[in-house]
mmCIF file of the C-alpha atoms, coordinates in Angstrom:
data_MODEL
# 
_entry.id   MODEL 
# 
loop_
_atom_site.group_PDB 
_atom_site.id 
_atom_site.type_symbol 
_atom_site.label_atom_id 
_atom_site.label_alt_id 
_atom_site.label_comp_id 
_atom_site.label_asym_id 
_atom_site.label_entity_id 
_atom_site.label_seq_id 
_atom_site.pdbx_PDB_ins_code 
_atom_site.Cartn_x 
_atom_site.Cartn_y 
_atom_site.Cartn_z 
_atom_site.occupancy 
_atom_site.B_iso_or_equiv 
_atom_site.pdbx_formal_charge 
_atom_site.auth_seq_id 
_atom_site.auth_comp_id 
_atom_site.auth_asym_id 
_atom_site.auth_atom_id 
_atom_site.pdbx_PDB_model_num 
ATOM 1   C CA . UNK A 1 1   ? 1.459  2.739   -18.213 1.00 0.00 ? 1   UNK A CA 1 
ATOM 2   C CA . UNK A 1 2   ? 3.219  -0.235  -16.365 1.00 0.00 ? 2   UNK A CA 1 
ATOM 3   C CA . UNK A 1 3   ? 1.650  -1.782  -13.835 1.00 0.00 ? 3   UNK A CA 1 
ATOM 4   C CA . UNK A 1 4   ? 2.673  -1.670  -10.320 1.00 0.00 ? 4   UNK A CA 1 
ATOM 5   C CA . UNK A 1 5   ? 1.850  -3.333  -6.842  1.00 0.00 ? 5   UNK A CA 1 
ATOM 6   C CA . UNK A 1 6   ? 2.243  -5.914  -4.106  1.00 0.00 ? 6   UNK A CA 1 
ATOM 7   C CA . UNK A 1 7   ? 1.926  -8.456  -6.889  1.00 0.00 ? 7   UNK A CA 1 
ATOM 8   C CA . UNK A 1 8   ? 4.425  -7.393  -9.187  1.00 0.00 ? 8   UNK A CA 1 
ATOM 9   C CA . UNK A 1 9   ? 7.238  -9.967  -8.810  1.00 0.00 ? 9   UNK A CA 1 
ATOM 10  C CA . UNK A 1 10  ? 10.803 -9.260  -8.886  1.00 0.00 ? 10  UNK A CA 1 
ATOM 11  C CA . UNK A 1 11  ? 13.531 -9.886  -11.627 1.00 0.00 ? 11  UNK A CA 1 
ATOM 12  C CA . UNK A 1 12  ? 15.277 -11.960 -9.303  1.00 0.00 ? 12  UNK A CA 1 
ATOM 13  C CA . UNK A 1 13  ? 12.395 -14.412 -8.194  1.00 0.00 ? 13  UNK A CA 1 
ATOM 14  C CA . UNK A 1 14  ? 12.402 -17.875 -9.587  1.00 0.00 ? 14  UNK A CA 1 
ATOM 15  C CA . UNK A 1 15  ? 8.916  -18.898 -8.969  1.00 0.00 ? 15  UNK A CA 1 
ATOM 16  C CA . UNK A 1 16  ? 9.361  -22.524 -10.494 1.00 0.00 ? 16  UNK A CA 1 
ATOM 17  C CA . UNK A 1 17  ? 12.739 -22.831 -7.875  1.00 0.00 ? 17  UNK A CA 1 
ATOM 18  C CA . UNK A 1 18  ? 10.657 -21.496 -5.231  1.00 0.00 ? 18  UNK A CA 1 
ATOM 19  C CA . UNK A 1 19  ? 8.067  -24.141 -5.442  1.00 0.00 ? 19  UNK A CA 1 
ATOM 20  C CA . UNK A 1 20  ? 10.172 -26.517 -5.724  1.00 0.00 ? 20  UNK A CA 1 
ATOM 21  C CA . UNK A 1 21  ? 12.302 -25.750 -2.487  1.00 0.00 ? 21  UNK A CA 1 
ATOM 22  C CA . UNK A 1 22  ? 8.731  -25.651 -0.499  1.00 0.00 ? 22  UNK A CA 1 
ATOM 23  C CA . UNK A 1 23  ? 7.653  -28.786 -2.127  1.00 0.00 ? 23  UNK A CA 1 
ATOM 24  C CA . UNK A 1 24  ? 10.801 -30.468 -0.914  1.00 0.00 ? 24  UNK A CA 1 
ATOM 25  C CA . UNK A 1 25  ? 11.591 -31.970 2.588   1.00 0.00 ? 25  UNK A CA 1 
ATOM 26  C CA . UNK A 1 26  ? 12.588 -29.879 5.689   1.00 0.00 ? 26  UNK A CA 1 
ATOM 27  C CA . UNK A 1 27  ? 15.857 -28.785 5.334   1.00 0.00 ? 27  UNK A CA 1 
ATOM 28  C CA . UNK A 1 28  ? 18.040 -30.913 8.118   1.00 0.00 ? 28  UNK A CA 1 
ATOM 29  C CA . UNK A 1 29  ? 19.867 -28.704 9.087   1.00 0.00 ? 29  UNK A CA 1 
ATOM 30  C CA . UNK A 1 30  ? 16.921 -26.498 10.383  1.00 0.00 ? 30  UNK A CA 1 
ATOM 31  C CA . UNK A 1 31  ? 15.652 -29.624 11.813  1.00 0.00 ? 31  UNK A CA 1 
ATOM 32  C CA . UNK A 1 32  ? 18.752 -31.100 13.871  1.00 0.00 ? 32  UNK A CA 1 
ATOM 33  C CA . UNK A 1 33  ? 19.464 -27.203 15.410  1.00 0.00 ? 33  UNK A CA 1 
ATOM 34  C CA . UNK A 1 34  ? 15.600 -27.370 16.712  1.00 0.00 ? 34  UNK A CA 1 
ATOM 35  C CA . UNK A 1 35  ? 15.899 -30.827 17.961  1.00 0.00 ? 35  UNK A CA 1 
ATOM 36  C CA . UNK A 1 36  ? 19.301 -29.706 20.254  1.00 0.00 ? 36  UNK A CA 1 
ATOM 37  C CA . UNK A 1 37  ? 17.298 -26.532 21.139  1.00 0.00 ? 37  UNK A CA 1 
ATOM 38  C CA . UNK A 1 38  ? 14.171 -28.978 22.373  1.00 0.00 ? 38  UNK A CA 1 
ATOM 39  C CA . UNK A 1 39  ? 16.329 -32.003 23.939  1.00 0.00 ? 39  UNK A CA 1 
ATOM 40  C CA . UNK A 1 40  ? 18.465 -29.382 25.738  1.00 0.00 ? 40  UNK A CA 1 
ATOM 41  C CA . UNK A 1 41  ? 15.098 -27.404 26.784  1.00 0.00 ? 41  UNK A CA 1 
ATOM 42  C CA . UNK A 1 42  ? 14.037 -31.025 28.224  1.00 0.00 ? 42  UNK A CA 1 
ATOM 43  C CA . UNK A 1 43  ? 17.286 -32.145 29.818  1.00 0.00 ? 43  UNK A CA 1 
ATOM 44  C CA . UNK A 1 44  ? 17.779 -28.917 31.606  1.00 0.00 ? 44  UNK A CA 1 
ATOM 45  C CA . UNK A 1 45  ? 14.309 -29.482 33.446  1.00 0.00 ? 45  UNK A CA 1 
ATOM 46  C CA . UNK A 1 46  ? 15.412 -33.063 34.186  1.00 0.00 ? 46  UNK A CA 1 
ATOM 47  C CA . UNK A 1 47  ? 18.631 -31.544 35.701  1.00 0.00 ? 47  UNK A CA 1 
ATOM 48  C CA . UNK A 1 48  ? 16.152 -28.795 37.464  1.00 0.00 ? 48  UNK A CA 1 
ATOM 49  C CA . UNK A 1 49  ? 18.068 -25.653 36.550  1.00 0.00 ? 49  UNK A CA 1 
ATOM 50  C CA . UNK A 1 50  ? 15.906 -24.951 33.919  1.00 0.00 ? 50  UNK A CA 1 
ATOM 51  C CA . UNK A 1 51  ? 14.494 -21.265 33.116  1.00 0.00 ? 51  UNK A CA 1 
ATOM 52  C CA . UNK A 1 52  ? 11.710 -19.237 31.890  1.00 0.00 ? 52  UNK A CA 1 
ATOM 53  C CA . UNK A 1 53  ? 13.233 -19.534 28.614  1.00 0.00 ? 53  UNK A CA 1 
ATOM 54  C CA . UNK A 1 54  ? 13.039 -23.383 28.364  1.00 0.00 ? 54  UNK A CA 1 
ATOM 55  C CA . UNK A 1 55  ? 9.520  -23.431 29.290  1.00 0.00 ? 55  UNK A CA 1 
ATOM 56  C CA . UNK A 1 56  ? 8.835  -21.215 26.392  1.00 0.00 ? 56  UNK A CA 1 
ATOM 57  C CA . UNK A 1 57  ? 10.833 -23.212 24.522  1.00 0.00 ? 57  UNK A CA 1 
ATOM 58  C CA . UNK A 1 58  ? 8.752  -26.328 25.734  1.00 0.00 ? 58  UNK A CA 1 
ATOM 59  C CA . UNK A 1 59  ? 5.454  -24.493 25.114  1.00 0.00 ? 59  UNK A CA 1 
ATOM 60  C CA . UNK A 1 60  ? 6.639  -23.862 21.310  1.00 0.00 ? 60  UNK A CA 1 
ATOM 61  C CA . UNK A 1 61  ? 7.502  -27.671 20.809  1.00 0.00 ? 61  UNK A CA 1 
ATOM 62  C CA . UNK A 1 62  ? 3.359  -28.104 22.641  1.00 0.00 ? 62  UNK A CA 1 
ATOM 63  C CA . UNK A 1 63  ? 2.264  -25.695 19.648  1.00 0.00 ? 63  UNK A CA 1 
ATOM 64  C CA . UNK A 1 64  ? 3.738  -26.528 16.907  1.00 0.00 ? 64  UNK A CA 1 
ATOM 65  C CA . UNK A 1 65  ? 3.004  -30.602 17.825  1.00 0.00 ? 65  UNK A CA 1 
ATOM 66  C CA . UNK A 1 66  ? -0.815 -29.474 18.320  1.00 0.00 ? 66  UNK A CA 1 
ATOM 67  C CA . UNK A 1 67  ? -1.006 -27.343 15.337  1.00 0.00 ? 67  UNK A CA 1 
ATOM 68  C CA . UNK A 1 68  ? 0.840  -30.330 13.420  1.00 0.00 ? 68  UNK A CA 1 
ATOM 69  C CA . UNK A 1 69  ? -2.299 -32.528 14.719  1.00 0.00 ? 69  UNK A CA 1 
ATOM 70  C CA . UNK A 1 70  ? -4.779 -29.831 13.096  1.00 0.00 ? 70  UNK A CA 1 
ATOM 71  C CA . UNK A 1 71  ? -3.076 -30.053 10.099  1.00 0.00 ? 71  UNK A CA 1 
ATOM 72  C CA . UNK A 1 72  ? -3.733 -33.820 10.120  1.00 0.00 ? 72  UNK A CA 1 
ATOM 73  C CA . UNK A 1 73  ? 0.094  -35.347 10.977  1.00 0.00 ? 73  UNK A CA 1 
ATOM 74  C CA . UNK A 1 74  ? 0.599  -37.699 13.674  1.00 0.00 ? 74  UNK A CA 1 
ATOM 75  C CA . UNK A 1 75  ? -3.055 -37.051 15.346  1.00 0.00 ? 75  UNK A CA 1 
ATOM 76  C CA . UNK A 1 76  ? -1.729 -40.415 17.541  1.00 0.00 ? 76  UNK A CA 1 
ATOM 77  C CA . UNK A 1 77  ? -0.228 -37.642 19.307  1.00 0.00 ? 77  UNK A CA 1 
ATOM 78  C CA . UNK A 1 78  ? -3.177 -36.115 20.651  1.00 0.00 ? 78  UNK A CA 1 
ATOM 79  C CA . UNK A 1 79  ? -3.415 -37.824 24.037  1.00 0.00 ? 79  UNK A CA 1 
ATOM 80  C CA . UNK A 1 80  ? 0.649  -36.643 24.230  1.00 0.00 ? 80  UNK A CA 1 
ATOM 81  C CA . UNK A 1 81  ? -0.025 -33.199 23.291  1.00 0.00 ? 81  UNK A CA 1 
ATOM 82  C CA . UNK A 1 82  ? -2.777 -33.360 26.338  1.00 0.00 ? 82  UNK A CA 1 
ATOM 83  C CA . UNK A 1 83  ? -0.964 -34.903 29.001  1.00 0.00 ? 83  UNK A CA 1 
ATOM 84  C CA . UNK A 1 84  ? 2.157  -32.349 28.014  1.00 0.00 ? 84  UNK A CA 1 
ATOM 85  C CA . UNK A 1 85  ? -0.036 -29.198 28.290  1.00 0.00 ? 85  UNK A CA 1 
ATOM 86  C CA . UNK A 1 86  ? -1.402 -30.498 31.901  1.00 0.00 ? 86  UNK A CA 1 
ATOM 87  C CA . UNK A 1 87  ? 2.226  -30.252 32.487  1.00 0.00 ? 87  UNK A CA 1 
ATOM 88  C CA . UNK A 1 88  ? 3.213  -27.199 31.292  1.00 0.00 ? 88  UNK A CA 1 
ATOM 89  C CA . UNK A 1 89  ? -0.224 -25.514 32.813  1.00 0.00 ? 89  UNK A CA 1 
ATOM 90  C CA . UNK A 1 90  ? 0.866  -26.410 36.266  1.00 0.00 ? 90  UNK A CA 1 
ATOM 91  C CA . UNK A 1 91  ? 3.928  -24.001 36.196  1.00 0.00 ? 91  UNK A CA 1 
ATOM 92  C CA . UNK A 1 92  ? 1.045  -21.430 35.874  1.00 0.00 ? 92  UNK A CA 1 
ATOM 93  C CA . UNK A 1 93  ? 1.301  -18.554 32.743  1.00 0.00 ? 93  UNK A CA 1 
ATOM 94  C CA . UNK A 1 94  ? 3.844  -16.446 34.397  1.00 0.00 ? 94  UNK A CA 1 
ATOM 95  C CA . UNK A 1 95  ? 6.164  -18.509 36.863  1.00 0.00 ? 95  UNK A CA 1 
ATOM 96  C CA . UNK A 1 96  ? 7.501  -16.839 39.883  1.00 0.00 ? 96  UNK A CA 1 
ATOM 97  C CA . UNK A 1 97  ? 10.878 -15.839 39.217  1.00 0.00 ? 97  UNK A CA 1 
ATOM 98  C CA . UNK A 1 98  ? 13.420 -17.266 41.480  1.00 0.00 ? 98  UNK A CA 1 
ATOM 99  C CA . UNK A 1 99  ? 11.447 -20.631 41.576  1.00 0.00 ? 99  UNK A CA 1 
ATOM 100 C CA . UNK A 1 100 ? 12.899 -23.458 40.871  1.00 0.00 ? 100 UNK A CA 1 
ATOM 101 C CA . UNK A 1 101 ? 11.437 -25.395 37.551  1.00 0.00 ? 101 UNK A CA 1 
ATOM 102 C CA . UNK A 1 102 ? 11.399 -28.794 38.025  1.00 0.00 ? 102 UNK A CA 1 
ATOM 103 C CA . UNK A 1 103 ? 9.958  -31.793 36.319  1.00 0.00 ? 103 UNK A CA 1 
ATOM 104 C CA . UNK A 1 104 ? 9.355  -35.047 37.730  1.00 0.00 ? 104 UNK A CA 1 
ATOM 105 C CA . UNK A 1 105 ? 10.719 -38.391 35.845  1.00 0.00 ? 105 UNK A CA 1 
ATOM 106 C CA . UNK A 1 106 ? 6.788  -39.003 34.544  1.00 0.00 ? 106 UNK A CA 1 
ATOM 107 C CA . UNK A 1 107 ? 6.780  -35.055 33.181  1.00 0.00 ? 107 UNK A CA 1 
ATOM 108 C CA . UNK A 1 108 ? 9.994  -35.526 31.712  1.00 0.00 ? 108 UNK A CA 1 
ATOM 109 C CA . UNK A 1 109 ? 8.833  -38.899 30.150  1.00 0.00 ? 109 UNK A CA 1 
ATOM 110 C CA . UNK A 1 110 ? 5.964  -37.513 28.659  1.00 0.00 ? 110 UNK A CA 1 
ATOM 111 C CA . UNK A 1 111 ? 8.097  -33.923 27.188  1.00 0.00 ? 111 UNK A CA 1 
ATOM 112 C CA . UNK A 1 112 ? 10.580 -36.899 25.669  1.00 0.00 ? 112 UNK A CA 1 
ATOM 113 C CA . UNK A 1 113 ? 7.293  -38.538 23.910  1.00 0.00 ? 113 UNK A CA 1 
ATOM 114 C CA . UNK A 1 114 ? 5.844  -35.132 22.744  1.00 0.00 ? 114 UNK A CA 1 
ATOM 115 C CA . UNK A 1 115 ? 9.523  -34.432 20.965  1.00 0.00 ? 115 UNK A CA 1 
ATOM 116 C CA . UNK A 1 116 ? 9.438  -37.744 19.171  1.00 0.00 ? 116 UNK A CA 1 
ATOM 117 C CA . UNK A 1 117 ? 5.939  -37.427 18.157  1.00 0.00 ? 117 UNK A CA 1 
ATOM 118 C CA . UNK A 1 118 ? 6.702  -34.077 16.729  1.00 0.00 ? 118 UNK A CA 1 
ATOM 119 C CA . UNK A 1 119 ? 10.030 -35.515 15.395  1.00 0.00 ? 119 UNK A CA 1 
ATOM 120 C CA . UNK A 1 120 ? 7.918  -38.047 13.289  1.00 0.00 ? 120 UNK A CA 1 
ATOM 121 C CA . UNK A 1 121 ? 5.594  -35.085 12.295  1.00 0.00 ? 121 UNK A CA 1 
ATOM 122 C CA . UNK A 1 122 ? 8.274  -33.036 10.779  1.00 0.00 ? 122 UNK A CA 1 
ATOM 123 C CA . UNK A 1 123 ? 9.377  -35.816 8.992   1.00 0.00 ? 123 UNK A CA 1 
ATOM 124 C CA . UNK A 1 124 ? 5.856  -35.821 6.770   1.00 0.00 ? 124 UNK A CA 1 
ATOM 125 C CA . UNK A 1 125 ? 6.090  -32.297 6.081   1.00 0.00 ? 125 UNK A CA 1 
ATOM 126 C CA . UNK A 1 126 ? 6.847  -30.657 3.069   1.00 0.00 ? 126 UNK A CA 1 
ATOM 127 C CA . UNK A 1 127 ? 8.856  -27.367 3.786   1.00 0.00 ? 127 UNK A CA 1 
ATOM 128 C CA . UNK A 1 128 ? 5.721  -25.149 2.727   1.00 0.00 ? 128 UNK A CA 1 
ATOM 129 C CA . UNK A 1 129 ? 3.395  -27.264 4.675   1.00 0.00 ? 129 UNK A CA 1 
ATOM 130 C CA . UNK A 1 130 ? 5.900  -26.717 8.177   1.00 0.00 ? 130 UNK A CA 1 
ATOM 131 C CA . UNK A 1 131 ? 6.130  -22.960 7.273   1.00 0.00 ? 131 UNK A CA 1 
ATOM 132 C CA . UNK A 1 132 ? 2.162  -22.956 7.099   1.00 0.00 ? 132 UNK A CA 1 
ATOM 133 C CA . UNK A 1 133 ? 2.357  -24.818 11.019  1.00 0.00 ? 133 UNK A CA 1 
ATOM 134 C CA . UNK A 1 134 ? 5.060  -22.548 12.329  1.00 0.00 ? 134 UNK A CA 1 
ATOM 135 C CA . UNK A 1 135 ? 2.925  -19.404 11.322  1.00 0.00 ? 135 UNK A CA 1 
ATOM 136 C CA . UNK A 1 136 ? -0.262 -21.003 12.827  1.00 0.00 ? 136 UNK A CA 1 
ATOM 137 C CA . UNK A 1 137 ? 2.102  -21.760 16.213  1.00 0.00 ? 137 UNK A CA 1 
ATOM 138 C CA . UNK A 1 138 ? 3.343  -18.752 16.358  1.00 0.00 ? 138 UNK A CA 1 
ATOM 139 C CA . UNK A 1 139 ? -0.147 -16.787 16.046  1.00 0.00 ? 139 UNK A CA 1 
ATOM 140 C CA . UNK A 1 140 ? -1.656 -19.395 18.598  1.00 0.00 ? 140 UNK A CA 1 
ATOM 141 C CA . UNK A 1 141 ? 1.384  -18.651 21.186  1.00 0.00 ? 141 UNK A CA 1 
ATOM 142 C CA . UNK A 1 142 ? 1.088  -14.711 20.885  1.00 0.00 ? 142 UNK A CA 1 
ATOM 143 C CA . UNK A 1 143 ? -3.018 -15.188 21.295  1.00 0.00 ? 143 UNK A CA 1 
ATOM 144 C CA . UNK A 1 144 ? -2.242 -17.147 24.400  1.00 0.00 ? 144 UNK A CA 1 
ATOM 145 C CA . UNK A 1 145 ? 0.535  -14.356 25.828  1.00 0.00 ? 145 UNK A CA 1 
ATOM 146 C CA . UNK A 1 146 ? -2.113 -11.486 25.185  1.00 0.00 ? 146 UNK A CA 1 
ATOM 147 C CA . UNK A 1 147 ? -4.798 -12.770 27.546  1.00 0.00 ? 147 UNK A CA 1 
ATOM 148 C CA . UNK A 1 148 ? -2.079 -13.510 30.327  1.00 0.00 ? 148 UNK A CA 1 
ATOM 149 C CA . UNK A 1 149 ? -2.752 -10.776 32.569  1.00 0.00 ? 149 UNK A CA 1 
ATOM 150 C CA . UNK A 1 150 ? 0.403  -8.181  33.171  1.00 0.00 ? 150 UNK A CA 1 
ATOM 151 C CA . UNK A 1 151 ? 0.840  -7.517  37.338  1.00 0.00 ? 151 UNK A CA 1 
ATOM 152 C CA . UNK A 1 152 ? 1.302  -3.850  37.369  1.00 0.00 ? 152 UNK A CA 1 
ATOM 153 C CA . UNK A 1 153 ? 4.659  -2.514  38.813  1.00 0.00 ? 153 UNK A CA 1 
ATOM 154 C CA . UNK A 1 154 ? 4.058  -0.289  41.768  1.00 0.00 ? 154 UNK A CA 1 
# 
């Protein structure tokens, strides 16, 4: 009888390729397209038109720069990563909609310094290593959006 299961691999799968393309750099393509998405997220706030969007946005680039720090890259960035979340918490979890979101030339200073640390972070990543800190951002962002409290709708 064959065996199957989860583990069975397919006919397709290179596993030798595989571990090479995750032992490899970060593909630059990935990382130019999330460096427009962040320096656009920033300069929108400078311009102060920005939206609920590009504060998630902003609290992404926060996540993935602290959970880059856990992983031991660029822990220089710590006292960044700080000062950046002190910005980002005064907006509050949920911001009012129709307020405007504005940052300051010091906030927008410090948002520029968190997106080269993380810049330099990415750069010391392998691509399985990254993958590893975008899962751990991502489960640290939904923990965070589960204890924000939902105002009912009556």
């Amino acid at each position: 009888m064959k065996k199957t299961g989860p583990r069975q691999r397919s006919a397709t799968a290179h596993p030798v390729a595989l571990a090479l393309k995750r032992a490899g750099p970060v593909p630059p393509g990935f990382v130019e397209s999330l460096r427009l998405r962040e320096w656009s997220a920033i300069e929108t706030f400078a311009k102060g038109n920005a939206t609920a969007t590009e504060l998630a946005m902003l609290r992404e680039l926060l996540a993935m720069c602290a959970c880059s720090i856990d992983h031991g890259f660029g822990p220089e960035a710590q006292s960044t990563c700080s000062a950046a979340a002190a910005v980002l918490e005064s907006f509050g979890a949920v911001p009012s909609p129709g307020a405007p979101l504005r940052m300051d030339g010091t906030q927008i200073q410090v948002m520029r310094d968190l997106q080269g640390y993380h810049d330099l972070q990415r750069a010391a990543f392998s691509w399985g290593d990254y993958l590893r800190v975008i899962e751990q951002a991502t489960v640290m962002l939904h923990s965070i959006s589960a204890l924000v409290p939902v105002e009912s709708q009556d």
